[in-house]
C-alpha positions as CSV (number, residue, x, y, z in Angstrom):
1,X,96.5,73.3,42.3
2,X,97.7,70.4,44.3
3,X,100.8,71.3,47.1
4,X,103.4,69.4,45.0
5,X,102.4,71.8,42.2
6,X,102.5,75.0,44.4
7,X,106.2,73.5,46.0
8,X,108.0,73.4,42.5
9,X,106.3,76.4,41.3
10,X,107.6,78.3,43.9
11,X,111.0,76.6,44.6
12,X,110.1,75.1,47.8
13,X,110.4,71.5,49.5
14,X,107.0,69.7,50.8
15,X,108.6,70.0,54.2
16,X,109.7,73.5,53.8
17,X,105.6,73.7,52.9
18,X,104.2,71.8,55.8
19,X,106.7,73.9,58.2
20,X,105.6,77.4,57.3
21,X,102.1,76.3,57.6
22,X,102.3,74.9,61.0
23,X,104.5,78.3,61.8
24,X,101.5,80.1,60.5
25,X,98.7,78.1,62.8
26,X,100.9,78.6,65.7
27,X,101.1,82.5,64.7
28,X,98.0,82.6,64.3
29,X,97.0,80.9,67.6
30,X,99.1,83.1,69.1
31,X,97.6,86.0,68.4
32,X,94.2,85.1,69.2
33,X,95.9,84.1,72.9
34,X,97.3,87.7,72.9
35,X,93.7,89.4,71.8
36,X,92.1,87.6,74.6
37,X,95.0,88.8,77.6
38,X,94.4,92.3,75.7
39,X,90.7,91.9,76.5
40,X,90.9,90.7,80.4
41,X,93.1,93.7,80.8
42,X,91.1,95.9,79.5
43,X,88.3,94.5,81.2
44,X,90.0,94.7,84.3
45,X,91.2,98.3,84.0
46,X,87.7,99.3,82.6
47,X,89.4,101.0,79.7
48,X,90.3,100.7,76.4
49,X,92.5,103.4,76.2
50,X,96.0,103.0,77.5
51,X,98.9,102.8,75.3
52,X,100.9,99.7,73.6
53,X,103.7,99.6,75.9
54,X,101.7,99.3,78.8
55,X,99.2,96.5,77.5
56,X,102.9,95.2,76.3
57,X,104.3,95.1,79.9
58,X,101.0,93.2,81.5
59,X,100.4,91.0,78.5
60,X,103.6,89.5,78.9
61,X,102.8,89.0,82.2
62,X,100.0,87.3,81.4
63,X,102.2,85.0,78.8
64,X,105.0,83.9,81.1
65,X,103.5,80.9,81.9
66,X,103.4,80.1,78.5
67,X,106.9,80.7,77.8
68,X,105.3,83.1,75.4
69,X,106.9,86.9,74.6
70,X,105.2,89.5,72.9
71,X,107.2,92.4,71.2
72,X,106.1,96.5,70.7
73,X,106.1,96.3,67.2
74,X,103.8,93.0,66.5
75,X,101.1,93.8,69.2
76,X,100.5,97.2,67.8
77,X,100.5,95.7,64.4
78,X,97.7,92.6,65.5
79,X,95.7,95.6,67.2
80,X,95.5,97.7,64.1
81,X,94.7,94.7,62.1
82,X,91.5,94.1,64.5
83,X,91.1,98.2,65.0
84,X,92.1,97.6,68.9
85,X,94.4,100.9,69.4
86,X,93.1,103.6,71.5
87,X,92.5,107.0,69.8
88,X,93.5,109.6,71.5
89,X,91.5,112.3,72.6
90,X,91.7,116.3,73.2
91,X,91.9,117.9,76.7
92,X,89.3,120.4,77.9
93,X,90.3,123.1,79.9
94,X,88.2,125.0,82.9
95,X,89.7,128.1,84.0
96,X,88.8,128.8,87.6
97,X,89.4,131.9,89.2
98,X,89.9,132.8,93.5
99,X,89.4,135.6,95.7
100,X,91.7,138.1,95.4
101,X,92.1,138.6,99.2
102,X,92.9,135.1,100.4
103,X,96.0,134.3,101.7
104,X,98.8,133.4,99.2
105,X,102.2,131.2,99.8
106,X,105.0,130.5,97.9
107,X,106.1,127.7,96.0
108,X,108.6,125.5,97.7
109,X,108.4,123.0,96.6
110,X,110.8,123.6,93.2
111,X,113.9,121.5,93.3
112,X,112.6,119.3,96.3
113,X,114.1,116.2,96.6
114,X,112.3,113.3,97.9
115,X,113.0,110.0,99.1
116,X,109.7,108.0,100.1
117,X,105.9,108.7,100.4
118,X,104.3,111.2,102.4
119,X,106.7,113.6,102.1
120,X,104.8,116.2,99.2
121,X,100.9,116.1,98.8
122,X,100.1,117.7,95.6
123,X,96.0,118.5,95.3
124,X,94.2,119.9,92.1
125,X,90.3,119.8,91.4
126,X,89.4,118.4,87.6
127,X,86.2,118.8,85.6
128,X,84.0,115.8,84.5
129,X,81.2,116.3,81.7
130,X,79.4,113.4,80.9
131,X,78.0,113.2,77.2
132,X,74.4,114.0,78.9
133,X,75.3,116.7,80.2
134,X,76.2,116.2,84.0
135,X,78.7,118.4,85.1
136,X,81.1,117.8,88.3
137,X,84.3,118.5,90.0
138,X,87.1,115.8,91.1
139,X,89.1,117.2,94.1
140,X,92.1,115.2,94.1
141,X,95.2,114.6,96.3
142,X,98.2,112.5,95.3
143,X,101.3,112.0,96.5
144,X,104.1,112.7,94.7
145,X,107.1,110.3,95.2
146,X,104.4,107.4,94.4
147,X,102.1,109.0,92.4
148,X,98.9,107.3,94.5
149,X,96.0,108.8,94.9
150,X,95.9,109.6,98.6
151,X,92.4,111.3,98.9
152,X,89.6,112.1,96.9
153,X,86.0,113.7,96.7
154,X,83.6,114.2,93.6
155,X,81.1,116.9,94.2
156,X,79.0,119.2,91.8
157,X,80.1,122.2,93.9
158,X,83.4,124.2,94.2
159,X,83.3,124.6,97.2
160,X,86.4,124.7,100.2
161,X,84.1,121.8,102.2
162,X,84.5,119.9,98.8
163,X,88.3,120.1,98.6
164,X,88.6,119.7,102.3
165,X,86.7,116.3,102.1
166,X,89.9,114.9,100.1
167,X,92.0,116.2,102.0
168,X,90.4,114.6,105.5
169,X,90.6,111.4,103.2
170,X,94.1,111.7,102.8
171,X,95.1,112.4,106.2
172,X,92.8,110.0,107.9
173,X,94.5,107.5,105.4
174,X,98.1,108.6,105.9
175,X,98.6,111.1,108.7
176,X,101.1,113.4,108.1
177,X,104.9,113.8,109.3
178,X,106.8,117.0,110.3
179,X,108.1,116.8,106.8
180,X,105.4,116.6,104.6
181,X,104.3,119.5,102.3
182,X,101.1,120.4,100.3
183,X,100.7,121.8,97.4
184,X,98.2,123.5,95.6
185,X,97.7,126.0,93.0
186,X,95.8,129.2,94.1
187,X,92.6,128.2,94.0
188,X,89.8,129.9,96.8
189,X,89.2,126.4,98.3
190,X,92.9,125.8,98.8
191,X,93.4,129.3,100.7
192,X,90.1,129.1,102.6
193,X,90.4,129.3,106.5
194,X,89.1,126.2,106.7
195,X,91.5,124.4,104.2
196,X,94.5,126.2,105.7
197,X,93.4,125.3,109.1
198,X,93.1,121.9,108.9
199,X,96.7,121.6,107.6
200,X,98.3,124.3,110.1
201,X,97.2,121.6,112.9
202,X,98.4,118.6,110.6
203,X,101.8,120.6,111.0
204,X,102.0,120.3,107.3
205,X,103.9,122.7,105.1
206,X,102.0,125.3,102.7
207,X,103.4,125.8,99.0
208,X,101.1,126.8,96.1
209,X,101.7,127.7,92.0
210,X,102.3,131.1,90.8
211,X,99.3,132.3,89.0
212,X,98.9,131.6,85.3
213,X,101.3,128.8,85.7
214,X,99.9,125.1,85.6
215,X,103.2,123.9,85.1
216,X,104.5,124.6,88.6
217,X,101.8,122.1,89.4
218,X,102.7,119.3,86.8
219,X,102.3,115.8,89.2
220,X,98.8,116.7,89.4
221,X,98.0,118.2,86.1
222,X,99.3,114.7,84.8
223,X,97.0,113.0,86.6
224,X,94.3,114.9,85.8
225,X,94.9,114.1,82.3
226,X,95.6,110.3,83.0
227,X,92.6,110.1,84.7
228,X,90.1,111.6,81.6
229,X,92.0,110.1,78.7
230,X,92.2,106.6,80.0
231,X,88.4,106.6,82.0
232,X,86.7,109.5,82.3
233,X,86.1,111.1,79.4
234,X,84.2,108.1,78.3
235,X,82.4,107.7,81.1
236,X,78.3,108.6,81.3
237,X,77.0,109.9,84.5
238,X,73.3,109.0,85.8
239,X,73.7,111.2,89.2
240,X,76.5,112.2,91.2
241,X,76.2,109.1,93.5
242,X,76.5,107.0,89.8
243,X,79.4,109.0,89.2
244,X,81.1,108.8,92.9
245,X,80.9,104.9,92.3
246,X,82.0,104.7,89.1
247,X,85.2,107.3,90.1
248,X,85.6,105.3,93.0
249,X,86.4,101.9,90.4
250,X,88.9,104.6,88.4
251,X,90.9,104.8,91.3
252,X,91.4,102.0,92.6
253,X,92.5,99.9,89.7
254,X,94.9,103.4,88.8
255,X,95.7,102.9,92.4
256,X,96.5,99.0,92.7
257,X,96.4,97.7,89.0
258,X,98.3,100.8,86.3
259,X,101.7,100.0,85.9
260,X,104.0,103.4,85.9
261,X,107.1,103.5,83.7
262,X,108.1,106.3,85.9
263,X,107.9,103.8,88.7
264,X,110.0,100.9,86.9
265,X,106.2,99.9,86.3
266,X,105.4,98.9,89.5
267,X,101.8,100.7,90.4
268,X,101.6,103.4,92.8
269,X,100.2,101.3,95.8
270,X,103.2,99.4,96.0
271,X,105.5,102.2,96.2
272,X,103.6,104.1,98.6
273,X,103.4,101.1,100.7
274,X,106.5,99.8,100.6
275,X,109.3,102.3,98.5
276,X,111.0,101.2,95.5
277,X,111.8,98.3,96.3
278,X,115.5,96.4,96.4
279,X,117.1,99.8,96.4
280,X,116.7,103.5,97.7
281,X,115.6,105.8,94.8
282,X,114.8,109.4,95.3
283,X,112.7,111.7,92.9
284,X,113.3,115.8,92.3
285,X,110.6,117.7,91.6
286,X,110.3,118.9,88.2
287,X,112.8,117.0,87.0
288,X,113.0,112.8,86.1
289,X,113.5,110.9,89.6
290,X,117.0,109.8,89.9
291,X,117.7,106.1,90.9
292,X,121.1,104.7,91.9
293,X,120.0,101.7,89.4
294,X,116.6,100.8,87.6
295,X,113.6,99.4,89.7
296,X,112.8,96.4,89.9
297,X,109.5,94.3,90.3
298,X,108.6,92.7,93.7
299,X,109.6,89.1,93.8
């Protein structure tokens, strides 16, 4: 059927015709611009599994040389159509039980208000299986205000010289300030004489969980789980120096790449470099961070 045909069968003008076609080339160039920027990212973040609104945020980076915009709705509509959206997966859970005659401290840290990095270390230790089989535990210690990864070790042991290797990483990294605080839950590495030692001559302040309650330790539970949705879980091991290389990569792009929406979607580096920047914002633990006004980018 020839286009004038189609045009009066339809109730349309030639140039109506011609303009909905060119809309639709330009559509559909668009999207296959969009698909690409979703595969560098993902490619750069070595994972395929963080959510629309952030792929949203840094494709649009990506576009704004372009004068191009992409919104919520139509990118998770053109990664349907091309089976593109991460699935989501279910948490495993490792209990882990301490010695019962360790020393035990309070938790001080509910309610803490704080206004910049370095102020509240929390650590936690997370298990990795890989689909052969290998089995190992990621001690972890992260700040809190900026949510960055301050120290880290990966070791097929649970033992306190594990936990204390992240936590020499941390300090080496940061030092530590009359005013900063760690906490843990009441795991045996974390109330070891050796663990409590090295942070007695840091000066730094002791504060662990209650037992049975994880949630007294959220910052770093949330990691955990940020950590083995978006990389780990998928991840195969060949040896525990494979593994330490490839958790190494993890970090660093969550580190210096993962925009935060908690963080105005600046990435954890930047804040626990330089603050939020262009105003003071402070956060209170357990509850949402409170900001005078929302924060903003870098220039």
């Amino acid at each position: 059927m020839s286009i004038r045909a189609l045009t009066e069968l339809f109730g349309r003008s030639r140039q109506g015709y011609y303009q909905r076609q060119h809309a639709q080339e330009r559509a559909g160039l668009e999207d296959e611009v969009i698909l690409a920027c979703v595969s560098r990212i993902r490619t750069r973040a070595g994972t395929s599994r963080w959510g629309v609104r952030k792929l949203q945020l840094l494709v649009n980076r990506e576009l704004a040389p372009l004068s191009l915009r992409v919104g919520r709705d139509r990118l998770f509509a053109l990664l349907g159509a091309h089976d593109l959206l991460s699935k989501p997966r279910r948490r495993a859970y490792v209990k882990r039980s301490g010695e019962h005659l360790l020393p035990r401290y309070s938790n001080l840290i509910r309610g803490k208000v704080l206004t910049g990095p370095n102020q509240l270390w929390v650590a936690d230790i997370t298990y990795l299986r890989s689909p052969s089989g290998a089995a190992y535990f990621l001690y972890l210690v992260t700040d809190a205000y900026s949510q960055m990864v301050v120290g880290w070790h990966l070791s097929d042991d649970l033992l306190s010289a594990s936990a204390l290797r992240a936590l020499a990483m941390a300090l080496k990294q940061n030092g530590s300030t009359p005013s900063l605080t760690h906490h843990s839950d009441r795991g045996a590495q974390y109330r070891s004489v050796e663990y409590l030692g090295m942070l007695k001559r840091h000066s730094v302040s002791i504060s662990m969980s209650n037992p049975s309650s994880p949630q007294e330790n959220a910052i770093a539970e949330r990691l955990n789980g940020i950590l083995k949705a978006e990389w780990l879980y998928d991840m195969d091991f060949k040896s525990l120096a494979d593994a330490r290389t490839k958790v190494r990569k993890v970090i660093a792009v969550y580190n210096g790449y993962r925009p935060h929406n908690s963080l105005g979607n600046l990435v954890p580096e930047q804040v626990h470099w330089q603050g939020f920047l262009r105003h003071g914002a402070v956060r209170v633990v357990s509850r949402s961070y409170v900001t005078e006004k929302e924060p903003q980018e870098a220039p």
